[in-house]
N, C-alpha and C positions, 0 to 999 in steps of 0.2 A: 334285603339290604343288610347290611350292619349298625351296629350301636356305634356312631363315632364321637372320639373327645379333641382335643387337643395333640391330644399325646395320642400313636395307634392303638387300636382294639382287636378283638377276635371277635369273629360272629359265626354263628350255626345257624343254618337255613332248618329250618322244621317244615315239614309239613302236614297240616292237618286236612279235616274232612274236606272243609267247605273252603278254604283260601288259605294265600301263605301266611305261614307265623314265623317271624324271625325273631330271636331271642338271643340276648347280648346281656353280658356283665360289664360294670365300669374301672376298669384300674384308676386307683386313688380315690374310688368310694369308699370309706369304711361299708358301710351297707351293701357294697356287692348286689345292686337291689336287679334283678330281673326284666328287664323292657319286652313287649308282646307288641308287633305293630300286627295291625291286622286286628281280624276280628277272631271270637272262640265258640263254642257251644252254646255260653251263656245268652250272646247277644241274638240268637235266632228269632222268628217268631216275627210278631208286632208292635205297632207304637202308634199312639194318639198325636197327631202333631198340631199343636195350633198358637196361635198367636194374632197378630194384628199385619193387617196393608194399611198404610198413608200413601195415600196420593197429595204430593206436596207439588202445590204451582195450580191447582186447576180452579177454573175460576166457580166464584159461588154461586151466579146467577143461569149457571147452563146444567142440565141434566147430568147426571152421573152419569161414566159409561160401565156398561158391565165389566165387573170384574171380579174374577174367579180363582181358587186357588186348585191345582189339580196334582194328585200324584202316582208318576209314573213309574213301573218297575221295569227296566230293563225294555224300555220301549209300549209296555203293555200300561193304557190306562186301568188304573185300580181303581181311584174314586176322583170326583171333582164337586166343588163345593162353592156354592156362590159365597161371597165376603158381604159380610151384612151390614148395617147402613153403620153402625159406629168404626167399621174396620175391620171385626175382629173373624175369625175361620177355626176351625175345626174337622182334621181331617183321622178319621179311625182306621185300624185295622190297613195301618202301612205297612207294608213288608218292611224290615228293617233293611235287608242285603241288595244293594243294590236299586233301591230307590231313589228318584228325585223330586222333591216337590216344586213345583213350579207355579209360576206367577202370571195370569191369564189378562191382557187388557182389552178389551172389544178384542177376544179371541185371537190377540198375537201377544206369546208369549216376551215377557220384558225382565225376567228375573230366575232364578231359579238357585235350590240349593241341594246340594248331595244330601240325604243323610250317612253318620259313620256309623259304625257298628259300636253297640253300646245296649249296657246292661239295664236301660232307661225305657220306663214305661210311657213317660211323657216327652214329649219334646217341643220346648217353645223356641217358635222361631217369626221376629218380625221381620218384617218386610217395607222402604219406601221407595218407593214411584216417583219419577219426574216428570211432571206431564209437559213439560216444554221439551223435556227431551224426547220422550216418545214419538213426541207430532214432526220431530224432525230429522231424528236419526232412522238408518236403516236397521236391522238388526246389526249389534253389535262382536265381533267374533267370539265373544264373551259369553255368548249365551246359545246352550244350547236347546236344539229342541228333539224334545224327549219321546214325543211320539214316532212312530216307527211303525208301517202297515207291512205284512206279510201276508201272505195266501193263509188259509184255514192250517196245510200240509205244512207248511214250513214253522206258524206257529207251533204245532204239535210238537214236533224236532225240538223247537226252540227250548221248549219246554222241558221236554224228556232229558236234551244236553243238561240244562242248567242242573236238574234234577242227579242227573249222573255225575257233573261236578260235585256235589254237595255231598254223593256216597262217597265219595272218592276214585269214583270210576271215570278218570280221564282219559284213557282211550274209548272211550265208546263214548263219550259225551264230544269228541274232537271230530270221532266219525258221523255222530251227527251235523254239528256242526259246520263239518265241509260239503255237506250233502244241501244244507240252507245258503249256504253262501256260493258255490255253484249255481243255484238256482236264481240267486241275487245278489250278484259281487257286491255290489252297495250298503250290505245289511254291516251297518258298523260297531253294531250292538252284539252282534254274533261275532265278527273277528275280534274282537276286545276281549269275549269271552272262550274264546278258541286259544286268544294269548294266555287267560290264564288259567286254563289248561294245559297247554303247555309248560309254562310257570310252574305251574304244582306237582309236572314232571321230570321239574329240573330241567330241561330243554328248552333251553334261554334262547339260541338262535331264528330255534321255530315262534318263539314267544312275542320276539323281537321284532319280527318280520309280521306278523298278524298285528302286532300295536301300531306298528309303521302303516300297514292296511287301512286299519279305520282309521288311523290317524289322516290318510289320504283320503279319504270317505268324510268324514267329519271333525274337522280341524280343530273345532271350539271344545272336542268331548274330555273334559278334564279329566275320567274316570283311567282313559287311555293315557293320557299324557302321565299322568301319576303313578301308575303302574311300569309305564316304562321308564319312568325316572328312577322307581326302585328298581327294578331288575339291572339298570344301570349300576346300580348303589352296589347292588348284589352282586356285581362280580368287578366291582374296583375303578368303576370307567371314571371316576367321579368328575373329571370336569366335563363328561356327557350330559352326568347326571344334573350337573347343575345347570347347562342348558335346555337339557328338559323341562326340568321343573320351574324354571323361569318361566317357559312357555305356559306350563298348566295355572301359574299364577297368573299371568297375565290374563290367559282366555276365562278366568275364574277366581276374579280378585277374593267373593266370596267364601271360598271352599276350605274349611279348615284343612282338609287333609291335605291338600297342593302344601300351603303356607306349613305347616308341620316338615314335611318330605322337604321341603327347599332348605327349613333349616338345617335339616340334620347334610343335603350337601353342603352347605355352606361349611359344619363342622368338618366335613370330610377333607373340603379344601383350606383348611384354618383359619376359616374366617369368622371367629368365634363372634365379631360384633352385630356381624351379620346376620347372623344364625338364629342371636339372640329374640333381636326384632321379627322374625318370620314365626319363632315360636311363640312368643307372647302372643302374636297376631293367632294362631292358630287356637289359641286358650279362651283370647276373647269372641271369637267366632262360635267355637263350641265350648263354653262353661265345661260340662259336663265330660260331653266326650273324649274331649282332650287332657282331664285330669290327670291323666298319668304321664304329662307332657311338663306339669312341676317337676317331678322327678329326676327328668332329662335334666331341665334347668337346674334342679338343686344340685346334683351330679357335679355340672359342670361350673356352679360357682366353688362347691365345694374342692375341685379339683384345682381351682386358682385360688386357694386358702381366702377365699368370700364365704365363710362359715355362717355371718350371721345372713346374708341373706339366703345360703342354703339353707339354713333353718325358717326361716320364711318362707319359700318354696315347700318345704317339708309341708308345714303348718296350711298353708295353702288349700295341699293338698287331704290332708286328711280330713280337715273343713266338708270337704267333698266326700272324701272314701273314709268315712270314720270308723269303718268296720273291716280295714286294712290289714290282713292276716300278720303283717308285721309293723303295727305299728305302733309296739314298745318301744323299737327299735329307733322309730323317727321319732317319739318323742323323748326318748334319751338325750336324741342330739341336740334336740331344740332347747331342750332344758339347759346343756353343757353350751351349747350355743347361742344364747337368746337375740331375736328380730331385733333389729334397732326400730323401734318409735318412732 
């Protein structure tokens, strides 16, 4: 996609090993400050995730029912952990890329959250449960489910593709890829990842068509809706885009990265108030990971001479990244601009 303001931008698509990086500068930033959507090097590897489930509504005089926290990579369980009697879970040694942890109640899935890519060893994420609404709704399109059975052969592919992504070898992780899904036109885990493959080939059309695939395979998978909202982004379709991304919010009100991507359409269609609210929503969802989503914001109050709350933004942010390669810089401005109280 592009860096969008107010006012038009320029955007360079990058591509690195493992996913796209799009990298954008802001006109009427003094700071010219740099955006990476996507993940880098840094964020490879593992992450400890835990935090707490509330079951709010269930009564006190009946047995608990099991409930478990599991998570899943790209359809493959990595680990699953019962939630102990005060709430609380702990799950180790999560793959970062491409992960989802999810929310087990008598073994039907009721919640679930992406992880982003992030430079974070830990990651707390709470979770609450409705037990009134459990006992009464069907699953909701909101929620996906993350497991995913393949033959022993077709995992092996699965495997060796994602791994050929990751070199950068997109042809031969694509030729994988159509050789598992041949075999299982259903696997919507593979054409997602076949999409971005193609993505990272620049071959947006092929890319397009594989999103629109599992998107017909699994309707609720935020990960595809997101992806195709940016490749939208990424070559100007924008009010596709912001019907995409609406979608992927909706099937995932939780998902920081949907709610991020929807605002930056929203800036693309100049709907800067709009935009504002899906990004905040995206900061509060992921603290951390979204950090460099103040930026975005500081940018763009900055751009509509709201300096001191640029400088809040700024501050925000460094709060967080206090070891900011440039952040002389932002606090030049804060100083020259100070928060209002």
């Amino acid at each position: 996609m592009k860096f969008f303001m107010v006012a038009s931008v320029l955007g360079l698509l990058v591509v690195s090993a493992t996913r796209i990086v799009l990298c954008q500068t802001v006109p009427g930033d003094p700071l010219h400050l740099p955006r990476k959507i996507g993940g880098d090097e840094k964020s490879s590897g593992s992450v400890t995730v835990s935090g707490k489930v509330t079951l709010n509504g269930f009564p006190p005089d009946r047995p608990r029912p099991a409930l478990y926290v599991a998570a899943y990579n790209n359809g493959r369980l990595v680990t699953r952990s019962q939630v102990a009697e005060n709430g609380t879970y702990s799950l180790n040694e999560v793959p970062k890329d491409y992960s989802t942890i999810v929310v087990e109640l008598d073994h039907d899935e009721v919640d679930n959250f992406q992880i982003l890519p992030s430079p974070a060893a830990v990651i707390f994420k709470d979770f609450e449960i409705n037990w009134e609404r459990f006992l009464t709704r069907q699953k909701t399109a909101g929620i996906l489910t993350a497991a995913y059975q393949r033959n022993k052969e077709n995992q092996n592919r699965f495997d060796r593709a994602i791994s050929e992504i990751n070199k950068g070898n997109n042809d031969s992780a694509i030729a994988l890829l159509k050789v598992v899904i041949e075999s299982d036109p259903n696997d919507y885990y593979a054409l997602a990842q076949m999409g971005n493959a193609y993505f990272l080939k620049n071959d947006l059309t092929s890319a397009e068509n594989a999103y629109l695939n599992a998107l017909r395979e699994r309707p609720s998978y935020t990960l595809a809706w997101v992806n195709l909202g940016k490749l939208y982004l990424s070559r100007e379709d924008n009010e596709k885009a912001l019907e995409t991304l609406t979608k992927a919010v909706e099937a995932s009100p939780s998902s920081a990265d949907a709610n991020h991507f929807l605002g930056e359409a929203y800036l693309a269609v100049k709907k800067g108030s709009k935009a504002v609210g899906y990004l905040n929503e995206a900061i509060r969802l992921a603290p951390m990971e979204m950090a460099e989503v103040h930026l975005r914001l500081a940018a763009l109050y900055n751009a509509a001479g709201l300096k001191s709350r640029a400088a809040a933004e700024y501050q925000k942010f460094l709060n967080k990244v206090p070891k900011y390669e440039r952040r002389e810089e932002l606090r030049k401005y804060i100083t020259e601009n100070p928060p209002e109280k």
